[in-house]
N, C-alpha and C positions, 0 to 999 in steps of 0.2 A: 519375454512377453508377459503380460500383466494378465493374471489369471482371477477367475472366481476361488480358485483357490486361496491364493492369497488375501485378497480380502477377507473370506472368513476365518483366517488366521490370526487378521491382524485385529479382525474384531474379539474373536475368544480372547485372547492374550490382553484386551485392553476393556475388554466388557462394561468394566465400571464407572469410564470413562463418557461413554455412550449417551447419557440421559444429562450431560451438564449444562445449567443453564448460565446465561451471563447476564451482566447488566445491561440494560437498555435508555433512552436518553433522546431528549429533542434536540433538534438544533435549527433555529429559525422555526418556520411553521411544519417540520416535516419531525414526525414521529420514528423512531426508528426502532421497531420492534422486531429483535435481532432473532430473539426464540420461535418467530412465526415466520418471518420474512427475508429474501435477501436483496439486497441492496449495491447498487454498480456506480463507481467512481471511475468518471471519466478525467481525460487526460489533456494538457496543452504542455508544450513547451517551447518555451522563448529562445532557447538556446539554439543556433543553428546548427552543432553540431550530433544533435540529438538525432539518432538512426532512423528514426520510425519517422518518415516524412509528411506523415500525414496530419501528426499531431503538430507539427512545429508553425508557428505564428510569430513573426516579425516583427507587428506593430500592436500595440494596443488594439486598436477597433479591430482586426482580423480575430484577436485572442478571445475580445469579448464575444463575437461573430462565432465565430466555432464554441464556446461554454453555451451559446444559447441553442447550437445545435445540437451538443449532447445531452444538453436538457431535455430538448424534444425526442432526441433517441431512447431515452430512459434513464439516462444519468442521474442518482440522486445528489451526489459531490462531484464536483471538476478540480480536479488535482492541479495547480499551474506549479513548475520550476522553472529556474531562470537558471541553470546550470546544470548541464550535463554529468549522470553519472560514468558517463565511456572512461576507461582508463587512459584514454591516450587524449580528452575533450582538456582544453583550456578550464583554470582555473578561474573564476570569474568575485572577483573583489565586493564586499558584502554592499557598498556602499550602491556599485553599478547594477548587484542584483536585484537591491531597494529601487532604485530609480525605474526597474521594467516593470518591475510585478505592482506596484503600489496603483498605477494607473488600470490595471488589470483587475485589482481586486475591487476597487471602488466601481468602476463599468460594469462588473458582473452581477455586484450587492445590488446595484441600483436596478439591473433585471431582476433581482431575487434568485437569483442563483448563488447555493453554498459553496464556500469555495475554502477547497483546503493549498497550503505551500509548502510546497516538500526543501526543507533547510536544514539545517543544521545547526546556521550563523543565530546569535542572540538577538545582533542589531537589526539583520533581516526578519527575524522574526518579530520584535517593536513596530516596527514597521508596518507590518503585513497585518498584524493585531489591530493596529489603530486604527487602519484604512477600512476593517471590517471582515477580516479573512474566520471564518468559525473554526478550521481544523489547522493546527501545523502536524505535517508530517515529516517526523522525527527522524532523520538519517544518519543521526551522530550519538554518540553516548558521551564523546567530551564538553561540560560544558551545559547538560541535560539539564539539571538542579535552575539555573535563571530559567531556564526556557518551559522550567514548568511551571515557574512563578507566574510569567510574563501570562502562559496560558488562561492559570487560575484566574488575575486579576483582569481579564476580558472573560469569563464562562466560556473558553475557548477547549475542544474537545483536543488529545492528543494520541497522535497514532504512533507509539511506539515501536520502531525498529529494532530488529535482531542484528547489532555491526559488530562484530568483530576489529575493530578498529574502534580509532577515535571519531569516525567519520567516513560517508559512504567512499571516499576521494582519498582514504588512505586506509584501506587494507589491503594484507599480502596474502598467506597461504589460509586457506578455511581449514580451521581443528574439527574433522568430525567428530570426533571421541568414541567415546563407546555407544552413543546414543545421541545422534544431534539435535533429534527432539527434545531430549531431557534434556542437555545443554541450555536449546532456546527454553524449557519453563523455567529453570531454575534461574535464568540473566531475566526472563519477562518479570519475573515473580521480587524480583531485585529494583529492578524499575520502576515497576508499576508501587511499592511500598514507597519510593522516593516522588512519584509524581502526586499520589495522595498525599503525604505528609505536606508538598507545596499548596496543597488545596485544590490537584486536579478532581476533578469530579466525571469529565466525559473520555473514557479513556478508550483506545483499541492494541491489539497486539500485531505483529508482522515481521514474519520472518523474514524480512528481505532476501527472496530467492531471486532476483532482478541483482543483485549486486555482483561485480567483477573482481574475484578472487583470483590469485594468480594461479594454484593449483585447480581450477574449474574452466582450466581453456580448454580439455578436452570433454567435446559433447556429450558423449557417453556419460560420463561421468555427474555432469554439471545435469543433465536432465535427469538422469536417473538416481540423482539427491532431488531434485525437485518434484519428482512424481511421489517420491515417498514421504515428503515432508503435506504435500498437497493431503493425500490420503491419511496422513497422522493429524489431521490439523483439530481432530474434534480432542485431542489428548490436552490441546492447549488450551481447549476451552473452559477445562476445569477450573483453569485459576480464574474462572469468574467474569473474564470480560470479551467480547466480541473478535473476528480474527478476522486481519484483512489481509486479502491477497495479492500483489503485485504478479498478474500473468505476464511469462515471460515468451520468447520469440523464437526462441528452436529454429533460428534461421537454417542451421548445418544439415536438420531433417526435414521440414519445409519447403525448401527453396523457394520457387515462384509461388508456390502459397505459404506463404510465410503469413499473410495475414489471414488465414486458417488456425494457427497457433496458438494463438490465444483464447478462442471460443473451445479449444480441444483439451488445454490446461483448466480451464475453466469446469471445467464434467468433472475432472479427477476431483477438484476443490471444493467442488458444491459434493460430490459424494464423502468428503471430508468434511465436510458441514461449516464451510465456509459462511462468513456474516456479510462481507464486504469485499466486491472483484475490483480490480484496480487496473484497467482495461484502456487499450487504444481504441479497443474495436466495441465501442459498446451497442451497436443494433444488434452487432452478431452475437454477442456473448449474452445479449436479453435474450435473445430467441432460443439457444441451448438453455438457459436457466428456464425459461417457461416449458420447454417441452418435456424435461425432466420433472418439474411438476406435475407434467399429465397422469404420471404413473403411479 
């Protein structure tokens, strides 16, 4: 059980950490003032095999149709992927996941709606750059160096992922180490010096707590690294730039509210001073971030 004690442990032990501020950055006409404000990235995915049914979108006009709904729900980014990260989803070929998204990105520009592409792929990311997408979000570390080129040369913002792997689609066992938060600053802190040298300018950090590690099938475990990376997150703030959070589904403790989940992961993260929620459920997850403002 997650105690007040705790937390003020975790605060003494990390104190100095507390007051870091990051960078902040436009993209399109929205301000995004990370030090004052937080900010919710909603979700589509093209992939059918994508768990969260709610999010999934088939055609084009459906995808644009639902980005212009999260817009209205508070969305300030719509996250679109065209491939599944499930460990057991089909692999989907970079050319066929250019062919779904590019139609996607253009329909939503043309509401004005910011739209980030969660890839990996180089050519997917070309693609998605040209057609007007302002964020890639980064799910691979092989292969990063083009992909932060490609970004630089659109003023395209980059959400760097925490993968152990080459790629969200092929990793195996998660190294906690002796600190998996240190872990993730010192790999953030590595990335992020290679995305600036390419000319990145709009950068965020993310630990990908959403990815399928083979030693994190048991819940216990896999949620409770996730609660404490949520509540470390302002440790990551130090190296200077914004932290987004991918809330995850604790379907095992959840059940039939399972989409409760993620408004509930969302408390831990905003009390970790999260910048950016990365959310299916974005009315619900607006509505906990504003009441927690009340106080």
């Amino acid at each position: 059980m997650l105690r007040l004690e705790d937390l003020a442990q975790l605060v003494e032990a990390n104190r100095e950490a507390l007051d870091a501020s990051v960078a902040e950055f436009s993209l399109g006409e929205t301000r995004f003032n990370f030090n004052s404000d937080r900010f919710l990235m909603g979700v589509i995915n093209l992939s059918a095999e994508s768990w969260y049914r709610e999010s999934v979108c088939l055609s084009a006009s459906r995808a644009i149709e639902r980005g212009r709904m999260l817009r209205a729900q508070g969305a300030h980014i719509v996250d679109v992927g065209a491939e599944s990260t499930l460990a057991q989803a089909a692999r989907v070929e970079a050319g066929a996941q250019g062919s779904q998204l590019v139609p996607v990105v253009k329909g939503l520009r043309e509401q004005k709606v910011l739209v980030s592409i969660e890839t990996y792929d180089p050519s997917v990311t070309r693609a998605c750059l040209e057609a007007g997408a302002n964020v890639i979000n980064l799910t691979g570390s092989a292969g990063s160096e083009e992909i932060y080129r490609l970004a630089a040369n659109h003023g395209a913002a980059v959400i760097i992922c925490y993968v152990q792997g080459p790629n969200v689609r092929e990793v195996k066992d998660f190294d906690f180490g002796a600190d998996p938060v240190g872990l993730m600053y010192d790999y953030f802190g590595r990335q992020v010096d290679a995305a600036r040298k390419s000319g990145v300018e709009k950068i965020l950090i993310d630990p990908g707590l959403g990815f399928y590690y083979w030693n994190l099938q048991d819940s216990s475990v896999r949620v409770r690294h996730q609660m404490r990376v949520f509540l470390n997150t302002f440790r990551l703030r130090r190296l200077g730039y914004p932290v987004c959070h991918a809330l995850p589904h604790a379907f095992e403790f959840f059940g039939e509210e399972v989409r409760s989940a993620e408004p509930f992961f969302a408390m831990l993260a905003a009390l970790g001073r999260t910048d950016l929620f990365r959310t299916h459920e974005v009315a619900k997850t607006r509505a906990v971030l504003e009441t927690l403002a009340v106080y």
